[in-house]
C-alpha positions, 0 to 999 in steps of 0.5 A: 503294963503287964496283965494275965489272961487265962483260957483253956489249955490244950498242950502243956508246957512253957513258951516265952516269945514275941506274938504274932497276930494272924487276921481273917481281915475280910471279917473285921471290915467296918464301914464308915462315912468320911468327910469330903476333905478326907477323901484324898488322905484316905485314898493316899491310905490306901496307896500306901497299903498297896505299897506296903504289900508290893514290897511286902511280896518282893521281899518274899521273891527274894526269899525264894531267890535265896533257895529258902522256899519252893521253886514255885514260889516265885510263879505264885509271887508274880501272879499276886503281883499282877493281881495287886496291879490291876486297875479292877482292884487298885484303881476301882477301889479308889473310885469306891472310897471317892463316890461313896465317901466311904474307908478303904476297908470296906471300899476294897472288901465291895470290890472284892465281892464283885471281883468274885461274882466275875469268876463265879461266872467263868467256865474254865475251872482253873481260872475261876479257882484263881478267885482265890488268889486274888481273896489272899491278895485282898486279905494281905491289902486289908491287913496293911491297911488295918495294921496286921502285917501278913508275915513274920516280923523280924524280931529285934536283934536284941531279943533273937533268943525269943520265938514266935508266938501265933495269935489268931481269933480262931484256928481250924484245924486245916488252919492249924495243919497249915502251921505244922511246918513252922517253929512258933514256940506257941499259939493261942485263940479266943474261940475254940475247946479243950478238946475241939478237933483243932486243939487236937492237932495243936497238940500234935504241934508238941507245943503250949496251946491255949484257946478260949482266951476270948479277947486276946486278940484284942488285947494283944499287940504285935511283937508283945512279949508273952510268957504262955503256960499251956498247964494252967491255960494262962497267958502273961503279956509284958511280963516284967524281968522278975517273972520272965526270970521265973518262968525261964527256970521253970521252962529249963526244969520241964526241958530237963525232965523232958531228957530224963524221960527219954531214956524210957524209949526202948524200956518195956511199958510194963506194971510193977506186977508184970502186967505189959501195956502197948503203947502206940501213938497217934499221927496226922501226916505220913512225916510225924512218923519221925516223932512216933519212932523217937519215943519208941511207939509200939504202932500207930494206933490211930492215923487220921487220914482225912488231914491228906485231904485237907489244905488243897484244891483236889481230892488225892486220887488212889496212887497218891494215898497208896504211897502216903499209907505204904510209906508209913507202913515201911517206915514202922516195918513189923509194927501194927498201923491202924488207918483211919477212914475219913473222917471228915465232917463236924469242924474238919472240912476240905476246899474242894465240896465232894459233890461235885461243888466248890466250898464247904458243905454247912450243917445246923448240927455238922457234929450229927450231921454227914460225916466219918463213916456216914460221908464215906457210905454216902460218898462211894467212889471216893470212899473206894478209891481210899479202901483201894489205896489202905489195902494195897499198901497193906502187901507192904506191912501190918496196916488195919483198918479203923471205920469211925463213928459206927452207931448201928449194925446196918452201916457195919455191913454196908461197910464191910460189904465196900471192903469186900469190893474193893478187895475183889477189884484188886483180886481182879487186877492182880494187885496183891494185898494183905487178904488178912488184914483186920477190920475195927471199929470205933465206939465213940456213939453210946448207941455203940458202946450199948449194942456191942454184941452186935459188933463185935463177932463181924470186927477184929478189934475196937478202938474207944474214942472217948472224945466224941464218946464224952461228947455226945454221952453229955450232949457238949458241943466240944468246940464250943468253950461255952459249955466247955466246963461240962465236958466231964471224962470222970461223968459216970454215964462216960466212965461206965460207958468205957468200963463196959467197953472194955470189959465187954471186949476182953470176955470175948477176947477181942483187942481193945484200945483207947485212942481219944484224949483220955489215953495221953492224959497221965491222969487217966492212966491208971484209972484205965489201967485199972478198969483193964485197958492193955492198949493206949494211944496217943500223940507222940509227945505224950507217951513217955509221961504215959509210960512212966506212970505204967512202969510205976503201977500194980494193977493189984492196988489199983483195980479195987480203986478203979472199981470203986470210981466206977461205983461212984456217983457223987463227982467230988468223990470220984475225983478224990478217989482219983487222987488216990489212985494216982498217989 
């Protein structure tokens, strides 16, 4: 039967595949008592999901053998094969299941939590941290037992034309960083906001996204066939012949007006009354670079550099960071890189804790609580052993440096004084660096936005965040799909907020850029164009609509519209005007 599920979209586009459903399995384990004469039916239940996962990692190996994967692959194959065979996790369990009477699940997910309390308790740190290969392999057994299979399905040879297409309850944003290398054609969530950090980074995936679907996981079964529209949030399952046939002419029309856009690469973004516009592209990993050059960026006006620290068990010491930033300083040669510190915090965490513990460090409110430029000051060391890495590769292109979430005068000099140290220490070894380079800072705090003066003669340029701008103007938890539809960038409070931002920055002559959300919606274009923003940045892939929307403006028509917007109260008329605006 086919039926619709509609959630919000997070990257537009048309994807049509086959789901594959990705399972945190330790959070789905129920408990329930058996009967006496189920107990061996049960315990054969489990064997045969222990089978199941044993065949499960030779087909792997044999992937690996065939030069497919990493060398090391085979190394971590066999250390989880051992960990599946030993007695402490297979047999204990079975023992479980008979003297509590109890399901394999949760059998399993109590012999796990005792198998961890042994590793707490072991001093040699590389063998307590292989606690976490043997939560993986527990997590590969719960999934065969609940019938989640843990890899890609083969799909049918009759349907060989259709990709993959993720299905997760939620996705962090390590989570979604983890799936960049992949070809899913889509993914969709049940949890999640537009612009929550994680539909950010599936944004930079280029693909249709849709989150807070609520129950698709549900819902949704392995290898179903879905349609996903990332434009209208919508999501068909078992789509009927009649409707896959619709959808594959649309997807051919968008890919067709993705070629003609392409030829706008080397073509200056510049108004129709000559009025030029950079536009510069947002990046997570050294590697997207690839994707900034082939739409013809000016720069990259936001790296966010936190993603090289996440999925890994250690924090990248000065020489790996150094090579990361001075290989995308080479790759973009005279144009302008602008490295964001840390931002870590809120819902982007690391493995590894960065007080010496291990885990994540858990706040009541992690989006006011210790992070981005806050963490940095109260972490110093490891904050300059970043400083060091941005400033020695700045000696090999123009690179800049972004401090986030800046809300008062004190943490700005407290910052520039960690720069000035870290300057002097490669003074004192002889490192060479751009002595020059420049300093910005990120107005994303309305405390910010409303002391600007005070900022503004210690920085060398500002760079708008309007996502986290929007959200602590409205006090909206962005992550949080429940309050989602108050999240509102034409809010008067945000649009004035920004207008100032601007205006303030262009009287004193000081570059001023957005980098959020709003700065690759082609619907938001001119009304920034208008409100007099010269510099926009964004992820890759939106940057030629951008640009076409520039090419076809007259600031002289649309600033008097903008104008108006921002005078304007009353939310209906603003998006009306805005429709004006755009026409």
């Amino acid at each position: 039967m086919s039926f619709c599920l509609h959630g919000a979209g997070v990257s537009g586009g048309i994807a049509i595949g086959r789901a594959h459903l990705v399972s945190h399995a330790l959070l789905e384990v129920a408990h329930y008592v058996l009967p006496q004469d189920q107990l061996a039916l049960e315990i054969a239940r489990f064997d045969a999901a222990i089978a199941a996962v044993r065949d499960e990692l030779s087909s792997l190996r044999l992937t690996a053998a065939d030069g497919h994967a990493m060398s090391e692959l085979n190394a971590f194959l066999d250390l989880h094969r051992m960990i599946l065979d030993d007695p402490t996790l297979s047999e204990d369990t079975k023992a479980l299941i008979t003297a509590k009477r109890c399901n394999a699940e949760w059998a399993l997910s109590t012999q796990l939590e005792v198998l961890l309390e042994q590793f707490d308790q072991i001093e040699d740190p590389y063998l307590r941290e292989r606690k976490t290969d043997v939560t993986q392999v527990a997590e590969r057994v719960l999934k065969a037992l609940l019938g989640h299979p843990g890899h890609i399905p083969p799909t049918a040879k009759a349907d060989q034309d259709l990709q993959m297409i993720l299905v997760a309850h939620d996705l962090s944003p390590a989570d979604v960083m983890q799936y960049k290398p992949h070809q899913f054609a889509a993914f969709l969530t049940d949890l999640g906001g537009a612009t929550s950090h994680t539909a950010i980074v599936a944004r930079s995936l280029n693909i249709p996204s849709v989150v807070a679907l609520h129950h698709a996981r549900e819902l949704i079964n392995e290898n179903d066939v879905l349609i996903v529209d990332g434009g209208a949030g919508a999501v068909i399952i078992a789509p009927t012949e009649e409707i896959l046939a619709e959808y594959r002419s649309r997807q051919g029309k968008q890919a067709q007006e993705k070629q003609k856009l392409k030829r706008l690469k080397s073509t200056v973004a510049e108004t129709l009354d000559g009025r030029v516009v950079s536009l510069q592209a947002n990046i997570e990993l050294p590697q997207d670079i690839d994707e900034v050059k082939a739409v013809g960026a000016s720069g990259v006006g936001l790296f966010r550099s936190e993603f090289l620290f996440m999925n890994r068990d250690s924090l990248p010491d000065e020489d790996e960071q150094f090579e990361a930033y001075r290989s995308v300083a080479r790759k973009m040669r005279d144009l302008p890189v602008t490295v964001r510190t840390l931002d870590l915090g809120a819902d982007k965490h690391v493995k590894h804790g960065l007080h010496g513990e291990a885990g994540e460090r858990v706040a009541a409110n992690p989006a006011l609580g210790l992070r981005a430029i806050r963490l940095c000051l109260a972490e110093p060391q490891m904050f300059n052993t970043q400083l060091r890495a941005i400033l020695r590769a700045s000696h090999y292109g123009e690179l800049r440096i972004l401090v986030p979430m800046l809300s008062s005068v004190a943490e700005l000099k407290q910052t520039l004084y960690l720069i000035d140290r870290a300057k002097q220490s490669l003074r004192d070894e002889r490192i060479a660096f751009d002595e020059k380079i420049r300093i910005g800072g990120m107005v994303e705090i309305p405390a910010a936005a409303l002391s600007l003066s005070a900022f503004m003669d210690k920085l060398d340029f500002l760079s708008i965040g309007t996502n986290d701008l929007i959200q602590y103007t409205l006090a909206i938890d962005r992550a949080d799909d429940s309050v989602a539809h108050l999240y509102d960038p034409l809010h008067p409070a945000v649009l004035r907020l920004v207008a100032h931002t601007i205006k303030s920055a262009t009287l004193a002559k000081l570059p001023v850029s957005v980098c959020g959300e709003m700065a690759g919606e082609v619907a938001f274009t001119r009304l920034l164009l208008g409100l007099g923003l010269r510099e926009f940045s964004m992820h890759p892939a939106q940057l030629p609509a951008v640009k076409q929307q520039v090419l076809k403006s007259d600031f002289s028509k649309i600033a008097p519209l903008a104008r108006r917007i921002l005078n304007t109260e009353d939310p209906e008329k603003i998006r009306a005007l805005l429709v004006k605006i755009n026409e």
